[in-house]
C-alpha positions in Angstrom: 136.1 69.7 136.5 133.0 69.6 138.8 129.6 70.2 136.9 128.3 73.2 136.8 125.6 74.5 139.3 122.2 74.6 138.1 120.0 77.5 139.3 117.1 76.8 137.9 115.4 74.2 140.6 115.6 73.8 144.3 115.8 76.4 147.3 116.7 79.6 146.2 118.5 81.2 149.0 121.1 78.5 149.9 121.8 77.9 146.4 122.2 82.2 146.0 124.6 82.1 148.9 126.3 78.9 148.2 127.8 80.6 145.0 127.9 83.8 146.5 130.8 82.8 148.8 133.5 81.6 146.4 132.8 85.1 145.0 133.1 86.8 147.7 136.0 85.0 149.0 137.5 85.7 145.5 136.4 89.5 145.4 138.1 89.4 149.1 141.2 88.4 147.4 141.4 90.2 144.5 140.0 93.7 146.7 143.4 92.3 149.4 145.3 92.2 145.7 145.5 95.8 144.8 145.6 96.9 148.7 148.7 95.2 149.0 150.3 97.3 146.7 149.4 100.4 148.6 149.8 98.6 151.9 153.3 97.8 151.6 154.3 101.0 149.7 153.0 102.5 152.3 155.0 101.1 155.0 158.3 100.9 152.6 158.1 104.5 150.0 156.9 108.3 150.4 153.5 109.7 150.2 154.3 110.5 146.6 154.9 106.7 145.7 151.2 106.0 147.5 150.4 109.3 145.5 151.6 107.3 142.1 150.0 103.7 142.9 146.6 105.3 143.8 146.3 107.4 140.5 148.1 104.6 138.2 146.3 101.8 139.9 142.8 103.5 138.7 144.0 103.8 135.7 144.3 100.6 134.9 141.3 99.2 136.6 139.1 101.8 134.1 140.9 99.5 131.8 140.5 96.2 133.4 136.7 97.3 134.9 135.7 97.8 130.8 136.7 94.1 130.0 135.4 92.7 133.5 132.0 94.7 131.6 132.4 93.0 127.9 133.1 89.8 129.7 129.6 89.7 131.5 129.0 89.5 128.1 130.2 85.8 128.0 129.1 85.1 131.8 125.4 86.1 130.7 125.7 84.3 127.1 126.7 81.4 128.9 124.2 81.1 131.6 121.7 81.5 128.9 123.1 78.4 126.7 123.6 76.3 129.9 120.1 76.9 131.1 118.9 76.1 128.1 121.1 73.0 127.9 122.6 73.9 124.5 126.0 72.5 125.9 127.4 72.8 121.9 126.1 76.2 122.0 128.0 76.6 125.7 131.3 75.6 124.4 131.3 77.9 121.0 130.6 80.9 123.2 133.8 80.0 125.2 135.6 79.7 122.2 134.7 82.6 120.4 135.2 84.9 123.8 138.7 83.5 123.6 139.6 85.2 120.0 137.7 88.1 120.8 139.5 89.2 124.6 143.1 87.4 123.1 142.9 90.7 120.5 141.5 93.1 122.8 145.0 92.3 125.3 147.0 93.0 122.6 145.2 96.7 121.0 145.3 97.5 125.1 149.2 96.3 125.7 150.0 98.9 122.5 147.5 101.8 123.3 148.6 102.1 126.3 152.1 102.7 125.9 151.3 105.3 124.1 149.3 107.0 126.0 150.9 106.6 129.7 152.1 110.3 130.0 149.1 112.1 128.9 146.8 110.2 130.7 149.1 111.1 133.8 148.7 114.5 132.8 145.0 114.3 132.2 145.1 113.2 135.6 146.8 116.0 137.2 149.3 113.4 138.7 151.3 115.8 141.5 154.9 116.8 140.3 156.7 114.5 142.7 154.2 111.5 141.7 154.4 112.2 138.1 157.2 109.7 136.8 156.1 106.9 139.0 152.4 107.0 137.6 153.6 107.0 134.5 156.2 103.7 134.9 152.9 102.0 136.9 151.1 102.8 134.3 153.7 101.4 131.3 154.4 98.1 133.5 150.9 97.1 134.1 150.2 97.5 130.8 153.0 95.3 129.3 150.9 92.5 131.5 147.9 93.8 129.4 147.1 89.9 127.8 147.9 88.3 131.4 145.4 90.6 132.7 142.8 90.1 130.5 143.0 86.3 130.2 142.8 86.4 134.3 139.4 88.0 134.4 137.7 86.5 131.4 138.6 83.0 132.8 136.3 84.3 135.5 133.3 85.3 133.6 134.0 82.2 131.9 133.6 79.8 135.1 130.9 82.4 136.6 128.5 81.5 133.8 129.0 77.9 134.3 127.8 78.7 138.0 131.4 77.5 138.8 132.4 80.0 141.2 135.0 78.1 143.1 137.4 78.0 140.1 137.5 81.8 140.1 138.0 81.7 143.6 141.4 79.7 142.8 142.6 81.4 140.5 142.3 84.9 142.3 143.8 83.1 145.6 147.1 82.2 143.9 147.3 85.6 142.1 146.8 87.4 145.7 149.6 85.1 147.1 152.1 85.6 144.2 151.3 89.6 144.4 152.0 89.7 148.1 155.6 87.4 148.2 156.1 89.8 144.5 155.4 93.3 146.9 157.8 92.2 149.9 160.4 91.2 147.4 160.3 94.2 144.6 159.0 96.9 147.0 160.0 96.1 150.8 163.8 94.0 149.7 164.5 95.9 146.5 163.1 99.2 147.4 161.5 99.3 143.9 158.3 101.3 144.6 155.6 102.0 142.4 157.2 99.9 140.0 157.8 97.2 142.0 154.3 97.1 142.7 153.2 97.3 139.1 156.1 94.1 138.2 154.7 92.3 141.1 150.9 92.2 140.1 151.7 91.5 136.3 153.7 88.6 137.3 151.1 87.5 139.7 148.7 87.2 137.0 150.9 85.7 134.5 151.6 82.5 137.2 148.0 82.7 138.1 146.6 82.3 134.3 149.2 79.8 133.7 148.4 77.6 136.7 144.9 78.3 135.8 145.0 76.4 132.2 147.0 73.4 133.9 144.0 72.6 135.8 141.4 73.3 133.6 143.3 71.1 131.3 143.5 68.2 133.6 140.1 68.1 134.4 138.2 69.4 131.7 134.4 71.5 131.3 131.4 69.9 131.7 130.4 70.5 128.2 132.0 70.0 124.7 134.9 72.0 123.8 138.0 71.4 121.9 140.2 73.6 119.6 138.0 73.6 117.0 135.2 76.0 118.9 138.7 78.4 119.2 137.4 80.7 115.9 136.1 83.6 115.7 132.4 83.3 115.0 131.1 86.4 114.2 127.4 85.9 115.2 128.5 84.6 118.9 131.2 87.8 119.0 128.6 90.4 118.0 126.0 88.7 120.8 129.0 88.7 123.4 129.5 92.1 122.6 125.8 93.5 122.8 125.3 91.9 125.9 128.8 93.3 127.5 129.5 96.7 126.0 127.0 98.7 127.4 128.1 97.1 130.9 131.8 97.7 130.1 131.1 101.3 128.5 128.9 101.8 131.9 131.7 100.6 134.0 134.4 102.5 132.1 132.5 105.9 132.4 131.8 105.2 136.0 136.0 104.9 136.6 136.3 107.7 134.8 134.0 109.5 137.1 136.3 108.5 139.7 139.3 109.4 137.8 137.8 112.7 137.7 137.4 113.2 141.9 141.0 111.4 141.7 142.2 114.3 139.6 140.2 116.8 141.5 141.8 115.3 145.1 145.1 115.8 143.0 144.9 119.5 142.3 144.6 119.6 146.6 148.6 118.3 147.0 150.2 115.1 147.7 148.7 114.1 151.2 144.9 114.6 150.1 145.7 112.7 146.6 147.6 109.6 149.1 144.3 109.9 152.0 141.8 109.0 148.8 143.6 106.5 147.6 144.0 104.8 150.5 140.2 105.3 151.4 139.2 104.3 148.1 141.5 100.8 148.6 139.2 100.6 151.9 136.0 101.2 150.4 136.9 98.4 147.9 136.8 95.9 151.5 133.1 97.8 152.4 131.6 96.9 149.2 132.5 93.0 148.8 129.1 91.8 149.6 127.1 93.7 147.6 129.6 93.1 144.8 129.4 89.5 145.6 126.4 89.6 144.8 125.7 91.9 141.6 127.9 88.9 140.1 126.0 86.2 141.8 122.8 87.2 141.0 123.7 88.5 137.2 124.9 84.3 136.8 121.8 83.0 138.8 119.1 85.2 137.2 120.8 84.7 133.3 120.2 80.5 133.9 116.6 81.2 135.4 116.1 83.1 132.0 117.0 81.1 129.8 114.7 78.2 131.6 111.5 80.2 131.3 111.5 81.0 135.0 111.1 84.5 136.2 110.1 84.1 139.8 113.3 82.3 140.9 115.0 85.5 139.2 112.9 87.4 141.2 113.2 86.0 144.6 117.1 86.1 144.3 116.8 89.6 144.1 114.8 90.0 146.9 116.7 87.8 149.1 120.4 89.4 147.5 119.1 92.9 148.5 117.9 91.7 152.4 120.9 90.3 153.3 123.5 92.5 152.0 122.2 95.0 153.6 122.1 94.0 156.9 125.6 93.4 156.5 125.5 97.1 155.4 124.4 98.6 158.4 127.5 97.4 160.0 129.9 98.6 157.8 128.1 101.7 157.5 128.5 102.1 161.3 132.3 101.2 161.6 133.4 103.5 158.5 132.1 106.2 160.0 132.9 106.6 163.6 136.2 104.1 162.9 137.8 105.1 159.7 140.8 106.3 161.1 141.6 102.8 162.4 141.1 101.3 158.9 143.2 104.0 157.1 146.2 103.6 159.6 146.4 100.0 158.6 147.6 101.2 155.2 149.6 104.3 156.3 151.5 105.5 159.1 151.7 109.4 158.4 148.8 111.1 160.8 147.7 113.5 157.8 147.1 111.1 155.4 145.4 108.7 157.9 143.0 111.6 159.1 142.6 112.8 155.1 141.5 108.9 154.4 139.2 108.9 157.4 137.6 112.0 156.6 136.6 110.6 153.1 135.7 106.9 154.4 132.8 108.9 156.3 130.7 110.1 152.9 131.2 106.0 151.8 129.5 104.9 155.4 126.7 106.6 153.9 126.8 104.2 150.6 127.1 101.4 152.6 123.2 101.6 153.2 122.7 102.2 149.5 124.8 100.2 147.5 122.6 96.9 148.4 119.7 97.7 146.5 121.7 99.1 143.8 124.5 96.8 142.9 121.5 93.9 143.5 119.4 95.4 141.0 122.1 95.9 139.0 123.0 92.1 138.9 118.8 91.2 138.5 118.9 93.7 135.0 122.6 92.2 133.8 121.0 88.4 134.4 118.1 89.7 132.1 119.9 91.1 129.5 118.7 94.7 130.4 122.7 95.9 129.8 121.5 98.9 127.8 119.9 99.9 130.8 122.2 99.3 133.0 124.7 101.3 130.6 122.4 104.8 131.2 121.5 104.7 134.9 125.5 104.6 135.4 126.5 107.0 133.0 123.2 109.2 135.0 124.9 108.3 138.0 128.2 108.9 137.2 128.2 112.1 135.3 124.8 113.5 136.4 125.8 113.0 140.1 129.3 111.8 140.8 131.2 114.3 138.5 129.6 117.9 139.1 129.1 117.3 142.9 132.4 116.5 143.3 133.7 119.7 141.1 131.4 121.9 143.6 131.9 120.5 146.5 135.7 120.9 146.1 135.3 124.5 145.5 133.8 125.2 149.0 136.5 126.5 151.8 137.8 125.3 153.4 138.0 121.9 151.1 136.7 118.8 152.9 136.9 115.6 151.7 133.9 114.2 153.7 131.6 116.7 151.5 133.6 115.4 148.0 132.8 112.0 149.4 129.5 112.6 149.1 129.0 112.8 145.8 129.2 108.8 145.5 126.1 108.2 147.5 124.1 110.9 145.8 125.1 109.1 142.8 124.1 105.7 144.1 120.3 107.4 145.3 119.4 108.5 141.8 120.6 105.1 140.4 118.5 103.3 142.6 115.6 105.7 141.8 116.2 104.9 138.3 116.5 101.0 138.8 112.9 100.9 141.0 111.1 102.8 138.1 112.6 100.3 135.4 112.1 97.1 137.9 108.2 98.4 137.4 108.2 99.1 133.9 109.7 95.7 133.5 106.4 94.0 135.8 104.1 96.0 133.8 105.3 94.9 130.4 105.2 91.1 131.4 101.7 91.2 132.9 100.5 93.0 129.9 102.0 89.8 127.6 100.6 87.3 129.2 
């Protein structure tokens, strides 16, 4: 295994950029994952199998976007030990992250089970989708420990400033997922749950593969068996650092759930056109998502090395250029959604019910820069708890209640339901500038 990258000297924005690509190549991937479930249901199945994939799909990534969360845990934990070259330390908090996410794929595996049909119906899942959600829904989670284990070997790798191994292991999920779809889906005519075997299996192969080659190679600092325990001082700093970002990013997917559920009551085609947009907007936000990840590992490792400048100026540079890439996207989204949303689906309605959403997300093109960035700068500091209360502002301050409104305006447009995501994102940058401040003004008045 190659050593891993050390932030804490050198140019800062080649180095930002440098691991910023194996992210975003892996984000790419794993965004192209869950798209090519809806993708090719959409070419093989009905509007109410689309319907079905959309709703169960974000369903399980509220599950899978609350462990992504406690795992930054381990990512920030990490980057900490490593900058401060406690490789000992390094190889403890792997261990201990190990028993701690091995239990959590287990609880989540039984839980949800159990709670498949009345989360469907807390969703307001349309009739003719109903029974598909719910077998999505039970299949996905019977991969629960597959899925977990693939996304806590990425925090894992991110910490180490490793992003290329992450980048691997998304790559050969993505191709397994796709051959999985055409088989189960577009051969077997299998649908929604052909979809949901696909990705489970597409995980399993991936984590396998994934522990082959980190076996062969090795980390670049101590670890054996014996730092596989659970250490209750490591676990309880894993999980303070991680669960506000996991509660955040849990409350904020439920905020979507609850647009999701709103776009339900509308009918089939208006439930398919989100969910198609929303798989689109996951493509619009890559780079800023690239680099809330990026900058979370490089500003953690800066840290823990006494160097709060560097942290800085990888902010600054994280924010410039994802936004320029932002004005683009902004741009196309808007006047050219329909040509993105007919990539997914071929039935005019849901195309022009897709596009009509997409244009409220070319607004948060030009937003999400600052915030996800910021985001990243306050994760890398260990500023979770904050980052836990400018979401849960966002999300049900904002997100939630403008939605609700704006649905209850006729005739119902989805463009003005849209836009409760970017009036979300403006008050959480709001709320990130005044804390970035307060931050500055606490540090001068230490020193």
């Amino acid at each position: 295994m190659k050593k891993s990258q050390n932030f804490t000297e050198g140019s800062i924005l080649p180095a930002l950029v440098k691991f910023a690509l194996p992210v975003l190549f892996a984000i790419f991937l794993q965004t192209m994952y869950g798209a090519v479930d809806m993708l090719i249901v959409g070419q093989f199945s009905t509007a109410a199998e689309i319907s079905a994939v959309s709703t169960g799909s974000w369903i399980m990534q509220t599950v899978t976007g609350a462990i992504v969360g406690l795992a930054m845990g381990t990512t920030i934990l990490l980057g900490q030990k490593i900058g401060e070259k406690k490789n000992e330390e390094a190889g403890r908090v792997v261990g201990a992250s190990i028993c701690l996410f091995a239990l959590i794929g287990v609880v989540i595996m039984i839980l949800m089970q159990i709670l498949a049909v009345p989360v469907a119906r807390l969703m307001k899942a349309p009739d003719a989708a109903f029974a598909s959600t719910v077998m999505y829904i039970r299949i996905c989670a019977m991969g629960s420990i597959f899925i977990v284990a693939y996304n806590v070997l990425g925090s894992i790798f991110r910490g180490m400033g490793n992003s290329r191994m992450p980048l691997i292991t998304v790559a050969i999920a993505c191709v397994m997922n796709i051959i999985g779809d055409l088989i189960l889906v577009g051969v077997f005519h299998m649908a929604a749950a052909g979809a949901a075997a696909a990705t489970v299996m597409a995980q399993a192969v991936s984590v396998l593969l994934s522990l082959l080659i980190i076996r062969k190679q090795g980390l670049p600092f101590e670890f054996s068996k014996k730092c596989v325990r659970f250490e209750k001082q490591i676990i309880r700093k894993v999980v303070e650092l991680g669960f506000p970002i996991a509660f955040q990013d849990m409350l904020v997917s439920i905020s979507f759930l609850a647009i999701t559920a709103i776009v339900n009551e509308l009918g089939v085609v208006p439930s398919a056109g989100v969910g198609v947009a929303e798989k689109i907007c996951g493509f619009i936000l890559l780079v800023p998502s690239a680099y809330m990840q990026s900058i979370s590992a490089f500003v953690a490792q800066n840290v823990g090395a006494k160097k709060p400048e560097r942290a800085k100026r990888a902010l600054a540079y994280g924010i410039l250029t994802s936004l320029g890439v932002g004005v683009f996207l902004a741009w196309f989204s808007f006047f050219h959604g329909d040509i993105l949303a007919g990539v997914f689906n071929r039935e005019t309605e849901v195309v022009a019910a897709a596009a009509d959403y997409l244009k409220a997300y070319a607004i948060d093109c030009l937003l999400v820069s600052f915030m996800f960035c910021f985001t990243g700068y306050f994760n890398g500091c260990g500023k979770t708890g904050f980052v836990m209360i400018q979401g849960i502002a966002g999300a049900f301050g904002v997100r939630i209640p403008v939605s609700y409104l704006m649905s209850r305006i006729v005739p119902v447009s989805l463009f003005r339901i849209g836009l409760a995501t970017p009036c979300s994102t403006f008050l959480q940058i709001i709320l990130c500038v005044w804390y970035f401040i307060r931050m500055e003004k606490q540090a001068s008045n230490t020193h």
